[in-house]
C-alpha positions in Angstrom: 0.4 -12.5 167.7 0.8 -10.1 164.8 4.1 -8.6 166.2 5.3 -12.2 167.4 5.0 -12.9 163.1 6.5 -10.0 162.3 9.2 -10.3 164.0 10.0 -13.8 163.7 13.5 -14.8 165.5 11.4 -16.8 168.5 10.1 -13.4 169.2 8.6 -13.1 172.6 5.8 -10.3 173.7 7.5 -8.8 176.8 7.6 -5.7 179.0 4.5 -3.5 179.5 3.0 -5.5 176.2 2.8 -9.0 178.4 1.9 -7.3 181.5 -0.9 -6.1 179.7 -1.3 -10.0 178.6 -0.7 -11.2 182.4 -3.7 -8.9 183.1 -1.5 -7.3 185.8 -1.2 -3.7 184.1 -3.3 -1.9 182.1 -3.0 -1.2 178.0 -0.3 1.9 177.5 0.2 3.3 174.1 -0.5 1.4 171.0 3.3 -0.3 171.0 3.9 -4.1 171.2 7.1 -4.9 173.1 9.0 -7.6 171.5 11.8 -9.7 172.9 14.3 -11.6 170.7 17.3 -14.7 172.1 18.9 -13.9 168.2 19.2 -12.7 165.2 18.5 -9.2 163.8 15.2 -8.0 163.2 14.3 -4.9 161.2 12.7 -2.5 162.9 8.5 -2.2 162.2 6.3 0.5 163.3 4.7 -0.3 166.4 6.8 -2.8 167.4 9.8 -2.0 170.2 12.5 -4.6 170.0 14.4 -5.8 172.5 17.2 -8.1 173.3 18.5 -10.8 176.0 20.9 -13.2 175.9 18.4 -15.7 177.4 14.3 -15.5 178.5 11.8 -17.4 180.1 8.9 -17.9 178.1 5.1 -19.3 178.4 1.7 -18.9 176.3 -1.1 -17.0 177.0 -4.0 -16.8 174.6 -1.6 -18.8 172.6 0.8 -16.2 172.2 4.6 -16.8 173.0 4.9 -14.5 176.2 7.3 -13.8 179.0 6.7 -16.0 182.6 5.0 -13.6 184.8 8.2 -13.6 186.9 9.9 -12.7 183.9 7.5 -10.2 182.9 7.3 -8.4 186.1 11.6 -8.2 186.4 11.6 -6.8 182.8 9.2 -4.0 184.5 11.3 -3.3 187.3 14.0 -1.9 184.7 11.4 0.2 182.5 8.6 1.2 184.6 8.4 3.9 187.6 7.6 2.5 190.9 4.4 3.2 191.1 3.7 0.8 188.0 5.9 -1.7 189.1 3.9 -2.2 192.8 0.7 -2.1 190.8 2.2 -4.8 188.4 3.6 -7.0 191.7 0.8 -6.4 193.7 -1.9 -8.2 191.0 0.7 -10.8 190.3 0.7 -12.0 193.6 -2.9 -11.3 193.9 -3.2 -13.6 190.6 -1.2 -16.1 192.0 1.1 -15.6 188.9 4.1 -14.7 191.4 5.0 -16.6 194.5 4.9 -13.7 197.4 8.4 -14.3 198.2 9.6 -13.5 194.5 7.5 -9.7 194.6 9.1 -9.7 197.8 13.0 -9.7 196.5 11.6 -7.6 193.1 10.7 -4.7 195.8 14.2 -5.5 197.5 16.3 -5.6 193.9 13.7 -2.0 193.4 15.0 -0.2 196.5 18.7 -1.1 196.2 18.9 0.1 192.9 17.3 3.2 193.7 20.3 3.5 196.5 22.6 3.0 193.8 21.5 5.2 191.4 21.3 7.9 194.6 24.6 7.2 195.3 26.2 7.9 192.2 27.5 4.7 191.9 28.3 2.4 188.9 25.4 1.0 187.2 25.1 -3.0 187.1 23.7 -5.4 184.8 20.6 -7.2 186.7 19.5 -11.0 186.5 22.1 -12.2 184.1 24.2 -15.5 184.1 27.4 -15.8 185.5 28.5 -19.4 184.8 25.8 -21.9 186.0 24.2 -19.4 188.2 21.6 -15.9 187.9 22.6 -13.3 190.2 20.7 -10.1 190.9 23.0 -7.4 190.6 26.5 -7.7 188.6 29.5 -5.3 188.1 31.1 -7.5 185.3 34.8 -5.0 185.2 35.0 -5.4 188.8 33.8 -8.9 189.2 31.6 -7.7 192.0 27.8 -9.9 192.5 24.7 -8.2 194.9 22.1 -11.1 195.6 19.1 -9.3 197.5 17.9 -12.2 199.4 17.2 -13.2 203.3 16.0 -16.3 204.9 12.7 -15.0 204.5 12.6 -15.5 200.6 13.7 -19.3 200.7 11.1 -21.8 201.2 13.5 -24.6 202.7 16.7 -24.4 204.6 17.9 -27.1 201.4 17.4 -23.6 199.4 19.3 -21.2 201.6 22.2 -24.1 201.3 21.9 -24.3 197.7 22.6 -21.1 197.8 25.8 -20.7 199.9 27.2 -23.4 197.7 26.5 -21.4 194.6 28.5 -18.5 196.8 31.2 -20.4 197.3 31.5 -21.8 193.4 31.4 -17.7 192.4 34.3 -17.1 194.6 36.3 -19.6 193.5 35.7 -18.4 189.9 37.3 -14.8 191.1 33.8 -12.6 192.2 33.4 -11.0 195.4 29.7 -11.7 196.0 27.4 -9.5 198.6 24.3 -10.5 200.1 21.8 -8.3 201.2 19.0 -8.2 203.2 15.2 -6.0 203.1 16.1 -5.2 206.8 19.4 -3.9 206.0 17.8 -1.9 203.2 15.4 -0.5 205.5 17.3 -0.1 208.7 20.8 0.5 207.1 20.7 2.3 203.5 24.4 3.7 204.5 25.8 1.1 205.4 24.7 -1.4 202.8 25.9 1.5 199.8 29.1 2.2 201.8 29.8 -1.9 201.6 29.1 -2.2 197.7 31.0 1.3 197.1 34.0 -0.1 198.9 34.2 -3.7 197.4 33.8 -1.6 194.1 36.8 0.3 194.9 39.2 -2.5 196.7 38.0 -4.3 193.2 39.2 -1.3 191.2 42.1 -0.9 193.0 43.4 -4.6 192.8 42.9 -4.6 188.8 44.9 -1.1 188.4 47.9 -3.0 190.3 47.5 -6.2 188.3 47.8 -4.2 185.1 50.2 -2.1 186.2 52.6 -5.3 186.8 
C-alpha cells in the first residue's frame, strides 16, 4: 500500500510483488513492483516501476493489484520457468486461473522459447491491436501469433468469436497465425519455419512497397 502512495499515477502492485499478494509465489528481495497506465513517476528506492499502455486490476487486502491472470502473464515475461510453473500451478490450484488460461500461458512460454532459440525477431506479447488482444505481435511486419486450440475455448460460440476477430485483423492488413500445444510439441520446426517465413514474405512485400 506504501509503494501504491508513493507512486501515485493509479499505481498498481504487479509482477513478482502481486504474486507474492496472490499467494502463488513466495517473497523475493525486499522490492515492490509497481505498475503505472500514465504519467511519470520519479523513481523511489525500493520501488521498480513499470509501464503498460493498459492493465487489469483487482484488490487484495485492499490494495490495488494486478488480476491473477494478469499477474501470472506479467511473470511469464520476467521470471525463469521454473517460477513461472510454480506461479501457474498454485493459481490454478487457487482457483485464481481457469485451467485452460495456465494452459495457453505454458503454450505462449514454449513458443517464445522457440523464438528466442531461433534467433528470430522478438514480439510484443498481449497487447491491443484495434478492438482485439493478441498473443504474440510483430508490429513492423504486421504479423499476429495467437497460441490457442479448441481445447482452450469453453464453447464452440468462443472458437467462432474468435475466427471473426481473425477475419476483422486481416482485413485491417495483419497476417495472423494460429498455433496449437500439439504443434508445439510434435512440430517445433515446422511451427518456427511458418512464423520465420511469414516474417520474411512480410519483410519482403514492405521493401517493394517502399521501394515504389
Amino acid at each position: 500500500m506504501a509503494a501504491v502512495l508513493a507512486v501515485g499515477h493509479d499505481a498498481t502492485i504487479s509482477h513478482r510483488s502481486a504474486a507474492v499478494l496472490w499467494e502463488i509465489l513466495p517473497t523475493g528481495d525486499d522490492g515492490v513492483d509497481v505498475t503505472v497506465t500514465r504519467g511519470h513517476p520519479r523513481h523511489r528506492p525500493g520501488i521498480r516501476i513499470h509501464r503498460s499502455r493498459q492493465l487489469e486490476h483487482s484488490l487484495n487486502a485492499g490494495v490495488r493489484v494486478t488480476t491473477p491472470i494478469r499477474t501470472v502473464v506479467d511473470l511469464a515475461r520476467t521470471v525463469g520457468s521454473r517460477d513461472l510453473e510454480r506461479a501457474v500451478e498454485e493459481a490454478e490450484v487457487k482457483r485464481l486461473v481457469a485451467r485452460k488460461d495456465g494452459d495457453a500461458l505454458r503454450a505462449e512460454r514454449r513458443l517464445l522459447w522457440l523464438i528466442r532459440a531461433a534467433q528470430l525477431p522478438a514480439p510484443a506479447t498481449n497487447v491491443r491491436v484495434g478492438h482485439h488482444e493478441v498473443d504474440l505481435l510483430w508490429p513492423n511486419e504486421r504479423v499476429i501469433v495467437e497460441v490457442d486450440g479448441f481445447a482452450f475455448h469453453h464453447t464452440r460460440a468462443a472458437f467462432e468469436r474468435d475466427r471473426a476477430g481473425d477475419r476483422a485483423l486481416h482485413a485491417a492488413g495483419y497476417v495472423v497465425l494460429r498455433i496449437t500445444w500439439r504443434q508445439l510439441i510434435e512440430e517445433p520446426e515446422a511451427v518456427v519455419a511458418a512464423l520465420a517465413a511469414a516474417l520474411a514474405q512480410r519483410r519482403s512485400a514492405s521493401s517493394v512497397m517502399t521501394a515504389s
